[in-house]
N, C-alpha and C positions, 0 to 999 in steps of 0.2 A: 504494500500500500504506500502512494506515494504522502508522502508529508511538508506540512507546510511548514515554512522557519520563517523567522520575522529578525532583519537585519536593522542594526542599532548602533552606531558610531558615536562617540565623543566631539569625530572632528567636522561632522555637521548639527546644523541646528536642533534641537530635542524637539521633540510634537510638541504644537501648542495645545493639541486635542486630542481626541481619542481614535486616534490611528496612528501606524509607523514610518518610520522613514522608508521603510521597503518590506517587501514580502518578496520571499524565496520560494515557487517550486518547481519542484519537475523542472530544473534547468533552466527556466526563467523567472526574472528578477521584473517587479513590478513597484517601481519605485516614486512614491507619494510627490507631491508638487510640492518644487523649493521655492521659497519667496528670498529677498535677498538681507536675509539674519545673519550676524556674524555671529556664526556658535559659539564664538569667547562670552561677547557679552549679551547675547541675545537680543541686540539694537537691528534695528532696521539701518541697512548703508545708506551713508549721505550721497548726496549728490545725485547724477541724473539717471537716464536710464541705460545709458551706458556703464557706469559700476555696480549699478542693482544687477545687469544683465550678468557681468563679470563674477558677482558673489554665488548668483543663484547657480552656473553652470560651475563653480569652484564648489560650492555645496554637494550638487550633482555628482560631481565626480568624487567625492569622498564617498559617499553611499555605494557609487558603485564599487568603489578598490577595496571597501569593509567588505562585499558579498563577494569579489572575485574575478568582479569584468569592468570595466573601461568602455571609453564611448566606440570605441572602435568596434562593441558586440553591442552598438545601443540598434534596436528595431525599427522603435518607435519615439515618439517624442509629441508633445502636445505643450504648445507657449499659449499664454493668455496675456495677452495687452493691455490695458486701462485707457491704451489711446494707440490707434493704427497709426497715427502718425511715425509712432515710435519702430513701425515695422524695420527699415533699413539699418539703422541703429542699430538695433537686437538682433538681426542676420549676419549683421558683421562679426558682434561675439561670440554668436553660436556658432555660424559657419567655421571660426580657426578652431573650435573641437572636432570640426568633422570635415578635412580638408579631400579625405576622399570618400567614394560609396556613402553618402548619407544616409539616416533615416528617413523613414516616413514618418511622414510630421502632419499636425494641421494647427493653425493660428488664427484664434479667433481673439476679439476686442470685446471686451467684458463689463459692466457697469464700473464695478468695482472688484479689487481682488484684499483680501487679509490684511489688516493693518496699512491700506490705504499705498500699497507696494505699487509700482509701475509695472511691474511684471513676474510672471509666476512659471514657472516651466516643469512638465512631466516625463517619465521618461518608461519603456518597456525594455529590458535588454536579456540578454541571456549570457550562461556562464563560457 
């Protein structure tokens, strides 16, 4: 019987709620949306959307190096905007994670996202 495991790092942000940074199974990693927290102090990052963009994909990838894989086995990915304007911006940071074979992604603009963040990003990969 396969089993679920639930992935849990120091060196990204803790849940603000009642779910995890990641869930493990069966060889894929299905990992929770990061907003851009610094896991030291739990502050939301100053500045625009370009170092929110920087934290949350730096958050990202610690999630993923605690389960095992890197963006380079990310599947999927799903970003949420608080302003499309902000799309070129946010492509530029994500795209240097994934400078070949990307994900499949979708990007949608959101009312609002969690403590008022510019941007929130998810992620599917496997080990």
């Amino acid at each position: 019987m396969m089993k679920k495991s639930i992935v849990k790092t120091p060196d990204a942000p803790a849940a603000i709620g009642p779910y995890s940074q990641a869930v493990l199974f069966d060889g894929i990693l299905y990992c929770s949306g990061q907003i851009p927290l610094n896991p030291g102090t739990m502050e939301i990052v100053t500045g625009g959307v370009k170092d929110q963009t920087q934290q949350v994909m730096d958050n990202l990838e610690q999630v993923l190096l605690a389960a095992g894989s890197d963006f380079s086995k990310v599947l999927k990915t799903t970003i949420y905007l608080a302003d499309m304007n902000d799309f070129s911006v946010v492509n530029e940071v994500y795209g240097s994670k994934f400078p070949q074979n990307p994900p499949a992604r979708e990007t949608v603009a959101v009312k609002t996202l969690p403590k008022e963040v510019l941007v929130e990003i998810s992620c599917i990969a496997h080990l």
